[in-house]
N, C-alpha and C positions, 0 to 999 in steps of 0.2 A: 482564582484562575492561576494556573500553573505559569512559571517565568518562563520556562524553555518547554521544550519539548520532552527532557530528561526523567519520566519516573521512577530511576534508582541510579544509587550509583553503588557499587560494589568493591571490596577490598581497600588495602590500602587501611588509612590510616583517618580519624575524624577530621584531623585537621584536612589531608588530601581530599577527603570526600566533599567536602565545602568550599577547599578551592574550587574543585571541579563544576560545584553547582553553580560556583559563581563563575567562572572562565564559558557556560555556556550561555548563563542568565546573562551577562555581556554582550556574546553570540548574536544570540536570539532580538537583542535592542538596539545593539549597534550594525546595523549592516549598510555601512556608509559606504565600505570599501567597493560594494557592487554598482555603485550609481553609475558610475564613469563608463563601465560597459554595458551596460541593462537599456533597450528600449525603453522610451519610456512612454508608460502607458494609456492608453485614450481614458476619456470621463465615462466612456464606455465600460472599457472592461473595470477598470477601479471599481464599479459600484458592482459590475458581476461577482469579482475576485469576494468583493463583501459580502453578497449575497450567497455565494458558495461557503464561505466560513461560516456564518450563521445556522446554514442547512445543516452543513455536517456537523458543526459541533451538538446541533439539535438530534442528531442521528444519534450518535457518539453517546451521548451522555443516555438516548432511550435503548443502548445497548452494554451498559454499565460504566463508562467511563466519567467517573466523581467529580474528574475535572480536566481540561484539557486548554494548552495555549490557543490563544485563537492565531492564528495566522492572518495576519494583516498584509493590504499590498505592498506596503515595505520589506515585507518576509517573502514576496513573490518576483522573481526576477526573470526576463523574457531577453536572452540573450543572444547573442549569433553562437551557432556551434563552434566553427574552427576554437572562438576563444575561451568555450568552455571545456573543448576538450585539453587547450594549454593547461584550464584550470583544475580540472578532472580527470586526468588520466585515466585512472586507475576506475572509474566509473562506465567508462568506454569500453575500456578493455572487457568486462568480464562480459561474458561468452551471455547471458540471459539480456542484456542489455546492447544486443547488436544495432538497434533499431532504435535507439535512445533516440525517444524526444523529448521528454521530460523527466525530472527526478528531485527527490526529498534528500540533503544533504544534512543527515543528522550534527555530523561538526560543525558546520555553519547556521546551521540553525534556519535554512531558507528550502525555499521550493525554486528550483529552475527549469523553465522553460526556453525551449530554443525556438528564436525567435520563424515567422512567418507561419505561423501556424493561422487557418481563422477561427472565427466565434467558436465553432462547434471544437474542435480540435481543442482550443485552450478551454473552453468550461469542461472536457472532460480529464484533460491532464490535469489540471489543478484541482477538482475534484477529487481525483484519482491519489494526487503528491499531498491533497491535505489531510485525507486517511490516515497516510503514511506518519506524517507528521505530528498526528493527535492520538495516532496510538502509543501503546508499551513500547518504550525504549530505555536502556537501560547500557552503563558505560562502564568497566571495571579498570580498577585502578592500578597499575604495573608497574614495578620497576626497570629502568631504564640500566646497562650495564656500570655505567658512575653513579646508580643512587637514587636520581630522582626521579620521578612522579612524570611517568605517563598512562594516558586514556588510551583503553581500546575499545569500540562497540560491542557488545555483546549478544542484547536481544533488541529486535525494531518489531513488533506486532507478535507476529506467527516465527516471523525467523529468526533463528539460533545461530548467531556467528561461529563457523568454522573454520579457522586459519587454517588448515591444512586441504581445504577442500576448492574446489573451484566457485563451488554454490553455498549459499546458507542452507542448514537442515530448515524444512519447513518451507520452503521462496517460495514452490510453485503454490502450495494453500493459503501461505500470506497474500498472493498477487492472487489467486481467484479468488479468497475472502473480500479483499479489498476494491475488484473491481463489481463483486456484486451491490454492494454498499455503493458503490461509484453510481452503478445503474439506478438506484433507487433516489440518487443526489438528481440526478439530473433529469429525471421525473420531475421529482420537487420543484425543481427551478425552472420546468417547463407549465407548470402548474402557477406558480408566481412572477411568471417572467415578466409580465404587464404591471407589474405593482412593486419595481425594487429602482426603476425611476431611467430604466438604457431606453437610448432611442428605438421609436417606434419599427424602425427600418431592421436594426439586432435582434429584439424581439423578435417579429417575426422570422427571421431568419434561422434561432431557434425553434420557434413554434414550429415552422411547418417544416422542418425536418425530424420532428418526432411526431407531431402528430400522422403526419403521412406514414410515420412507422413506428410503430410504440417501443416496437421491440430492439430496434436498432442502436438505443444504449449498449445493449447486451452485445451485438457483435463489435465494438467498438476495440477491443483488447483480448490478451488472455482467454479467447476461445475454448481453446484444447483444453488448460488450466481448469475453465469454467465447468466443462463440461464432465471432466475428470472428476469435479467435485461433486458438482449433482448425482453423479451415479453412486459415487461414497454415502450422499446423506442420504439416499434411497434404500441403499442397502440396510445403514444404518439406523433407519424408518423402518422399515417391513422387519427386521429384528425384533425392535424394539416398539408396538407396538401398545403395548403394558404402558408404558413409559410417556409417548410422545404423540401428540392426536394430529399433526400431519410433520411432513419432511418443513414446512415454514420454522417449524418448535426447534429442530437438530439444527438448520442456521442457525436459528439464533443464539445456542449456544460455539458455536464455532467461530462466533461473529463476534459476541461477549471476550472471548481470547484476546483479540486484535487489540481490545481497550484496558483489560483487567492484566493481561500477561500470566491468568492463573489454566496452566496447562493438564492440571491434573484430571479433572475432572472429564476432560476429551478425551485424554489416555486412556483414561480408567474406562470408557466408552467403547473406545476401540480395540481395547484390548478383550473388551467383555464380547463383542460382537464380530470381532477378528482371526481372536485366539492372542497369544503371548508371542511381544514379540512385536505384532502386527505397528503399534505407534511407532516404537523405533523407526522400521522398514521403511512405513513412509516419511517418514523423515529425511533417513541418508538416500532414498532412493526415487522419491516423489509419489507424487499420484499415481494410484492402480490406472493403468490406461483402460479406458472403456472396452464394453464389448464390441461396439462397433470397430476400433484401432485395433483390436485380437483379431477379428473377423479378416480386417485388411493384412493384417503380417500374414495369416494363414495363408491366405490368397496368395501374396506373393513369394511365400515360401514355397510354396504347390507348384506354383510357375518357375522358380528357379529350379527346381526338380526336374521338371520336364525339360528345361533349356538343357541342364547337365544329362 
């Protein structure tokens, strides 16, 4: 079982590269600091939070990942906003995360949650932030202008830290890879919700909000993302038909990413069934928008036309 979250660390020097692993393995086991602001959590969610780790790391690993930290509910923290934005700035801020209610803070080494969310809402955020946390991550090591040894993020799953950019290359396919895996989590634990020991009253409360709609994990987040994606691996289905016996085979390799961090093999994919060029493009520029989203600019390009 992996100490942290960390599957590489880069640059830098051996000795730097070990502090580093240690400065996060530290991270990842000390998070004392949190108690003092953190709700703290019912015998309810403690055994969900568990239950949710168990699933996904079971996910995870039948999607190539060797190995992966487990996130314990001491790694899980359900905080009031105002005081996570003191803590998080710079998390707030950026422009994809206007709407933040939860997130995986790979420096800290924790998932947070803001608090008041109910049952359904926090089994699919922590679901969602324990993805995040069990996938490829990866830290390189910088010189500071006196000298010493600082970490910067570099890759978390799908996404490619861009300092010069507002977004990571890759966000929108990391967040629809991740919330599809998310959906399939919480199947699972609608599947075993009776047998991981929460009261009879949570359970249910569970149950019959999916059983009433199976499908309703899926609109839960990243929609557009979501949807963006399925038209990609369709396309790249009916291409590649030689190759893959339905669009379920093309997840799984875009899924396998999220855990291995090996992006080659999806480029080489999309480049074969894109043309050259095409992995880049979505990259810095995101998801091809669907036909349907074409369909609509057309429409209201039409209509501005006629207004001018």
């Amino acid at each position: 079982m992996k100490e942290s979250s960390i599957s590489k660390i880069i640059g830098g020097t051996e000795e730097e590269r070990k502090e580093a692993e240690k400065l996060f393995g530290n991270a990842f086991r000390e998070q004392r600091m949190f108690k003092s602001i953190e709700h703290e959590k019912t015998p309810d969610e403690l055994k969900l939070l568990l239950a949710v780790d168990n699933l996904t790391s079971e996910i995870a690993k039948n999607y190539g990942a060797k190995e992966s930290a487990s996130v314990l509910p001491d790694n899980v923290h359900i905080v009031d906003k105002e005081i996570l934005k003191k803590l998080f700035l710079d998390e707030f801020k950026m422009e994809a995360k206007k709407n933040l209610s939860g997130f995986f803070s790979m420096r800290s080494q924790a998932v947070f949650v803001i608090e008041g969310q109910n049952i359904n809402e926090l089994l699919y955020l922590v679901a969602h932030e324990m993805y995040h946390f069990k996938g490829y991550g990866s830290f390189q090591v910088k010189k500071s202008p006196e000298g010493e040894a600082r970490y910067a993020q570099r890759r978390g799953g799908w996404g490619i830290v861009m300092p010069k950019r507002k977004q990571n290359a890759f966000q929108d396919m990391d967040e629809a890879v991740t919330d599809m895996l998310t959906a399939k989590t919480i199947s699972g634990i609608v599947d075993q919700v009776d047998n991981i020991g929460i009261s009879k009253e949570i359970a249910d409360e569970i149950k019959n909000k999916y059983q009433e709609d199976p499908e309703a994990a899926y609109y839960l987040g990243y929609v557009f993302e979501k949807e963006r994606l399925w038209d990609l691996l369709t396309e790249i289905y009916r291409k590649n038909k030689d190759r893959f016996e339905n669009i379920d085979d093309v997840f799984d390799l875009f899924a396998k990413t999220i855990f291995t961090g090996k992006l080659i093999n999806v480029a080489r994919l999309i480049e074969k069934t894109f043309g050259k060029g095409s992995f880049r493009k979505i990259g810095e520029d995101g998801l091809p928008k669907t036909e349907t989203e074409k369909e609509i600019d057309k429409e209201l390009e039409d209509m501005e036309k006629e207004v001018n």
